[in-house]
N, C-alpha and C positions, 0 to 999 in steps of 0.2 A: 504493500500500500504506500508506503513512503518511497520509493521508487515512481509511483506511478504521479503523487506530487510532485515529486521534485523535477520529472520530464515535462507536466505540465506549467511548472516554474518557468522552466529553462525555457520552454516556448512560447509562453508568456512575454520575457523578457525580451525572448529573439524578436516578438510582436512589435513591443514596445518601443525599441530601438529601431526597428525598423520604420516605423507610423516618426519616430521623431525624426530620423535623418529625411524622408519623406517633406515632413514639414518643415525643420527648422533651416535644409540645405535646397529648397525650394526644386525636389527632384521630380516632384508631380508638373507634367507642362498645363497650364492653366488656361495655353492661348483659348482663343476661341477657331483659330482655323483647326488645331489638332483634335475638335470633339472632345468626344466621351469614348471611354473603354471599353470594348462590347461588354454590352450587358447594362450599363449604368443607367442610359434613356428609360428602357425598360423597368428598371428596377422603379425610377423617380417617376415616371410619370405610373405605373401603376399602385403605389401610392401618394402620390396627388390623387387619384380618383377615388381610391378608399379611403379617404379622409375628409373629401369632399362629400359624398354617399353618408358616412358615419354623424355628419357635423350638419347639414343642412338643413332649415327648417321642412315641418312636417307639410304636406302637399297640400294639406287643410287649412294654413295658414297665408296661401298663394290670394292675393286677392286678383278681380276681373283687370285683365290687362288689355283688354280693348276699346281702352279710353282713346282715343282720338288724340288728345290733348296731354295723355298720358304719353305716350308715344312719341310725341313732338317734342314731349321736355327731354327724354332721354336721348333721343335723337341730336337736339341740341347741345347737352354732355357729350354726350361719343364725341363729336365730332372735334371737341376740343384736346378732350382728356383721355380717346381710344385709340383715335383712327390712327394717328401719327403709328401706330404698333400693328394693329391690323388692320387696317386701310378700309375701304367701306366699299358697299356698291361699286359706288361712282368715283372710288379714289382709290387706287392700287400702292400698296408698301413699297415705299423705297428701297432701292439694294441694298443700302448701309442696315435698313431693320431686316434684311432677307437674310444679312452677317451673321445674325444674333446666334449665341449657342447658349441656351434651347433657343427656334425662333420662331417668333410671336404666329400664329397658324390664321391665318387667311380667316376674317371673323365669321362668313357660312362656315368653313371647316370649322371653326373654334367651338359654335354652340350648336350644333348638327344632332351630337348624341347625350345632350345633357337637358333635365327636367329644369322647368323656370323657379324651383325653391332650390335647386344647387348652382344653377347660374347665378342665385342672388347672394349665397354664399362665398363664391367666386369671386364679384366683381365687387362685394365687401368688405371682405378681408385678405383678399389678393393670395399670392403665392412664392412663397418664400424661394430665393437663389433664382428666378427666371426670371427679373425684368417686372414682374407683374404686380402693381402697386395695389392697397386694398383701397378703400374709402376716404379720403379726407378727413372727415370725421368719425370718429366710433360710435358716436351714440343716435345717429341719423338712420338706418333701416330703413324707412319709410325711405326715405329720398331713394335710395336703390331699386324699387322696383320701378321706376319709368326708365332705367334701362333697360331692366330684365323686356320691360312690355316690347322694347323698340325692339332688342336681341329678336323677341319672337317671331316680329314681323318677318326678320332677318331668314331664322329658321323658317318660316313657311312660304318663305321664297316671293316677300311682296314688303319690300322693306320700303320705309319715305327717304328720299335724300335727303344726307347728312349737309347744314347749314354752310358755307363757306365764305367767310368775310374776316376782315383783319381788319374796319374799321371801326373804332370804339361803339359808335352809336349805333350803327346796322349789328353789328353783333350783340347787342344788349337786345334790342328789337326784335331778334330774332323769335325770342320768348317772351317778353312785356309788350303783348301789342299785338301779339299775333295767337296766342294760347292761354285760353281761360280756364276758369279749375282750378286747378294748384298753383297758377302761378298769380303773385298780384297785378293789379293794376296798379300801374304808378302815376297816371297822368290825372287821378286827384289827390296826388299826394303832392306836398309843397318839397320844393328844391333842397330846405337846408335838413327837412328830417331824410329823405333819399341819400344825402351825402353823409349823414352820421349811420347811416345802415350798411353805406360803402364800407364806411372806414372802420364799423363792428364785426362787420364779415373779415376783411382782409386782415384785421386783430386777433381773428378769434372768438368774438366775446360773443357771437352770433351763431351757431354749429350748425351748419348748411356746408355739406361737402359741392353739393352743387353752386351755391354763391360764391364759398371758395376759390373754386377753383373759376370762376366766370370773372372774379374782381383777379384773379392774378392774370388774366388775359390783356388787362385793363391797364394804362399806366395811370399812377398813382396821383401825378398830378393833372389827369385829366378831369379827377373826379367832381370837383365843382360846378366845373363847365358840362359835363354830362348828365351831373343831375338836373340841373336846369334845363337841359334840352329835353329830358325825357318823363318831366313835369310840365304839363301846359299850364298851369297854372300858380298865382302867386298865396304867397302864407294865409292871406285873410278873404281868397276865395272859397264859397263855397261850392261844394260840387253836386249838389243834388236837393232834391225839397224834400217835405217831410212823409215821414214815414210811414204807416200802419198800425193808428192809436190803441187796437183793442187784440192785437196780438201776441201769444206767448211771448214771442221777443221780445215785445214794446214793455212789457213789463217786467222782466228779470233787466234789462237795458237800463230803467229806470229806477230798479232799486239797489240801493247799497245800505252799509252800516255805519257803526259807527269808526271803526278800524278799515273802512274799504267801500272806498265810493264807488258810485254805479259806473256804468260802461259809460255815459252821457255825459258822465262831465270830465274824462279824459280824452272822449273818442268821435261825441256829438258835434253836431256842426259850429261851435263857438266854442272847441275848446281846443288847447293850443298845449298840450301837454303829452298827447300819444298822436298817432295816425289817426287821421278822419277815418270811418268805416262803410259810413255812408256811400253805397253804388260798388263796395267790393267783392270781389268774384267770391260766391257764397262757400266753395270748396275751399278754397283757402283759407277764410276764415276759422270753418269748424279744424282743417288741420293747424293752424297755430293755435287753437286753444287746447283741442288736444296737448300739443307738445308745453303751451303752459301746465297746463293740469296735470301732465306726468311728468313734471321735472326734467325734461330733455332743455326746454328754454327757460333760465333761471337770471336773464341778467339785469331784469328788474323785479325787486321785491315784491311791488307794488301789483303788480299785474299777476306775479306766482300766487300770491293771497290772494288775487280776485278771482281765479280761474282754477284755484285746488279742489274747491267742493263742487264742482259741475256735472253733471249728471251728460252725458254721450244727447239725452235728447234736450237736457238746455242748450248747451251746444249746437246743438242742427234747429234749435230754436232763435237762438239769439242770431247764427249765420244766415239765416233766412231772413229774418227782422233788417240787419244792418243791409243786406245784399239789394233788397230789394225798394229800400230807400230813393 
């Protein structure tokens, strides 16, 4: 028995020395033109798919990805934050990404044989050692499925073309102006609160992996001048007349405490303290009170305490009230 230790020692050791001359005299070649060792692709990419498969949410938790509008936001992400890797429809991968060892797989090949709760895992939390980045943010999920939805289209072989502009304001436009739902409207919103949502997102203090990565497209000192372009109107306009007095909305809207004033007097048309609400896309609304009420968005006190105890149909109560102003 002690024999049989001590050969296990010794080749242990022989292991060991071996893994460090390896590593510490750089004898593994790294390049990328010399590949992988037979066997290694095989090995790494047949676990990426078991880990994928084991980790992905359940297929019950997929919501309808045939939002129109859904599709068109994600579409507008790829196009900034994808394509340049797997190229899209209407834009084929550069040689230098065709270099890549692994390299990025042609985006029909990419999601051909994978279910839209593992693609959303995928393009979440990315994939360690290939090139392949996860989410901007961690605690956004929601924002990931309107790529899965576009991915879909992709897979069933009827994708929308992906956005192509480099100039600040046409790129912004692309999504504000053009896709309602989830995205806001900004042209009733005033210039100087647009420009402090710029510069919340590109801080961080905002967690939107999607606005992220839309203001880093952006130069930084554009952004005054852009929010003003993409605000028609000025601080003490208002954008819309009154509302619908005898509706669930109109009455959670108008009530508050004594620790937490109603929605109307930071949100209604004379108050100057949050975004007007009045005439915005009703989607969007209930999903940012969502993300207040669950603590994903926390960087006003003020608004976390207003939006903790909401019930899913005050919510689609009070986003229907303001929407429809």
């Amino acid at each position: 028995m002690r024999r049989v230790l001590l050969t296990f020692a010794v080749l242990a050791g022989f292991g060991l020395t071996g893994a460090a001359a390896v590593i510490g005299f750089g004898l593994y070649n790294v390049s990328a033109h010399a590949g992988h060792w037979p066997g290694v692709s095989w090995v790494l990419h047949t676990t990426f798919r078991s880990a994928v498969k084991l980790r992905a949410p359940a297929m019950e938790e997929v919501p309808p990805l045939d939002d129109p509008d859904l599709i068109a936001l994600g579409a507008g992400h790829y196009a900034t934050a994808c394509a340049m890797c797997h190229g899209a429809p209407d834009r084929p991968r550069s040689a230098t990404i065709r270099a890549m060892v692994p390299e990025p797989p042609e985006i029909a090949e990419a999601v051909k044989d994978w279910q839209p709760n593992e693609l959303h895992w995928i393009v979440q939390n990315g994939v360690k050692m290939s090139g392949m980045p996860g989410w901007p943010v961690t605690d956004r999920p929601d924002e990931v499925w309107s790529v899965v939805a576009w991915l879909m289209t992709v897979r069933g072989g009827t994708p929308s073309p992906v956005p192509q502009t480099s100039e600040a304001e046409a790129y912004c436009r692309t999504c504000h102006g053009t896709i309602s739902g989830p995205v806001p409207r900004l042209d009733i919103l005033g210039p100087d609160y647009i420009a402090d949502q710029m510069a919340a997102y590109r801080g961080g203090f905002r967690p939107s992996g999607i606005m992220e990565q839309a203001m880093s497209m952006v130069p930084e000192d554009q952004d005054a001048e852009l929010a003003a372009a993409l605000s028609t109107r000025g601080a003490g306009d208002s954008p819309s007349g009154p509302g619908v007095a005898n509706s669930k909305g109109a009455v959670l809207a108008a009530k508050g405490s004594r620790d937490v004033p109603a929605c109307v007097a930071c949100h209604g048309a004379d108050a100057s303290k949050g975004p007007r609400l009045a005439g915005q896309n009703e989607a969007y609304i209930a999903d940012q009170l969502h993300l207040w009420r669950d603590g994903v968005l926390d960087h006003n006190k003020l608004m976390a305490a207003a939006a903790i105890e909401l019930t899913d149909q005050e919510i689609a109560d009070l986003a229907a009230y303001f929407s429809g102003r």
